[in-house]
RODRENTI-375814 format. One record per residue (C-alpha): x, z, y. Coordinates in steps of 0.02 Angstrom, whole numbers, plus 50000, padded with zeros to 5 digits. Example, Ala and Ser with C-alpha at 12.3 -4.5 7.8 and 13.67 -1.06 7.14 Angstrom:
<atoms>
506155039049775;506845035749947;
</atoms>
This chain:
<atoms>
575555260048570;576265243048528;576755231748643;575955214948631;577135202248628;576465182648639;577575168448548;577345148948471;576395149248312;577105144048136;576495134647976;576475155447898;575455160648041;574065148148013;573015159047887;572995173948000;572395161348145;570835152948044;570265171047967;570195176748158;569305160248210;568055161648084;567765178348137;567635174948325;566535158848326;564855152548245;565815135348199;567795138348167;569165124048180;569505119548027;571295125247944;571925105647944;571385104948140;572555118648173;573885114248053;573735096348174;573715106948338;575395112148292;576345097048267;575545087648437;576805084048570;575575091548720;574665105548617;575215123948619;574765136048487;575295151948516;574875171248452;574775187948509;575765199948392;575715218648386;576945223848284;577075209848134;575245208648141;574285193348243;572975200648342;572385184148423;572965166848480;572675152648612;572715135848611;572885123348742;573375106048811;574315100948919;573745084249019;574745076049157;574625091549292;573305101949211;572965114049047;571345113148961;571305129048855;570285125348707;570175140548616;570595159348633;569995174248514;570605190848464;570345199048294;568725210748296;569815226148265;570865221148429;569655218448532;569315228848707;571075232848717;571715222148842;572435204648725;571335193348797;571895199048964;573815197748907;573575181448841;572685174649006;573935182749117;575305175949005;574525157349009;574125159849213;576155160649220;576665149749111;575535136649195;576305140549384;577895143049342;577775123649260;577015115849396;575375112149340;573805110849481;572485117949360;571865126649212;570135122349143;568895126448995;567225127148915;566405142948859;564545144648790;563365149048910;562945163248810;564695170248785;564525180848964;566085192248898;567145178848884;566545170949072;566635187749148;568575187649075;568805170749148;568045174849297;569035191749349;570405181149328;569865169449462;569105155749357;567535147149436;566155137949374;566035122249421;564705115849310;563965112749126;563895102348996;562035101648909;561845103948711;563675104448706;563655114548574;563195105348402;562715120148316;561675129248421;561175115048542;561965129648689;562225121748856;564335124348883;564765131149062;566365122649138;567685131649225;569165128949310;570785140549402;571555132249542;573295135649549;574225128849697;
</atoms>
């Protein structure tokens, strides 16, 4: 087995990111969002690698003493085996070791693998956002890791 190793994401990586994107959500970021994502002062961008291949990515912001992780998704092929996890884990540490109070996100109320993720990792719900979702007119459910 490979071992999955996490890093910043570059201008080549940015047509592996939007083909996983598109796969993992009902209405993907647009190519020019991410190619913006990567040039922004507080955003971080980074993806999972198995080998030479990208398996998944995150992104997140970071604003004044918290991270708001806006998006997280593993290729279909990858999934189960433990990347989300990494990538969670990796971003837990990263977070504490910088000195930041608190990580928070929004996932669609009907996405229950992605809260029960979030949640074994100690994330709470703290409430939700109705008709958040454009597409769909799904409610999102807001949660948020302590981590002093």
């Amino acid at each position: 087995m490979i071992k999955p190793r996490l890093r910043p994401a570059r201008i080549r990586d940015l047509r592996e990111i939007v083909s996983i994107e598109r796969l993992a959500f009902p209405t993907p970021w647009s190519p020019i969002l991410f190619w913006s994502e990567l040039f922004k002062k507080k955003t971080r961008l980074w993806v999972v690698e198995e080998g030479e291949k990208i398996a998944g990515y995150l992104c997140f912001w970071e604003v004044v003493d918290e991270i708001h992780l806006a998006n997280l998704a593993v290729a279909p092929d990858k999934r189960r085996q433990g990347l989300a996890s990494f990538m969670l884990r990796t971003l837990i540490g990263y977070a504490r070791r910088r000195g930041f109070r608190r990580i928070l996100l929004e996932v669609r109320e009907r996405n229950l693998p992605a809260q029960k993720l979030y949640q074994k990792f100690g994330f709470q719900i703290d409430g939700r956002r109705r008709s958040y979702y454009r597409d769909t007119g799904e409610d999102a459910i807001l949660m948020s890791l302590p981590l002093d």
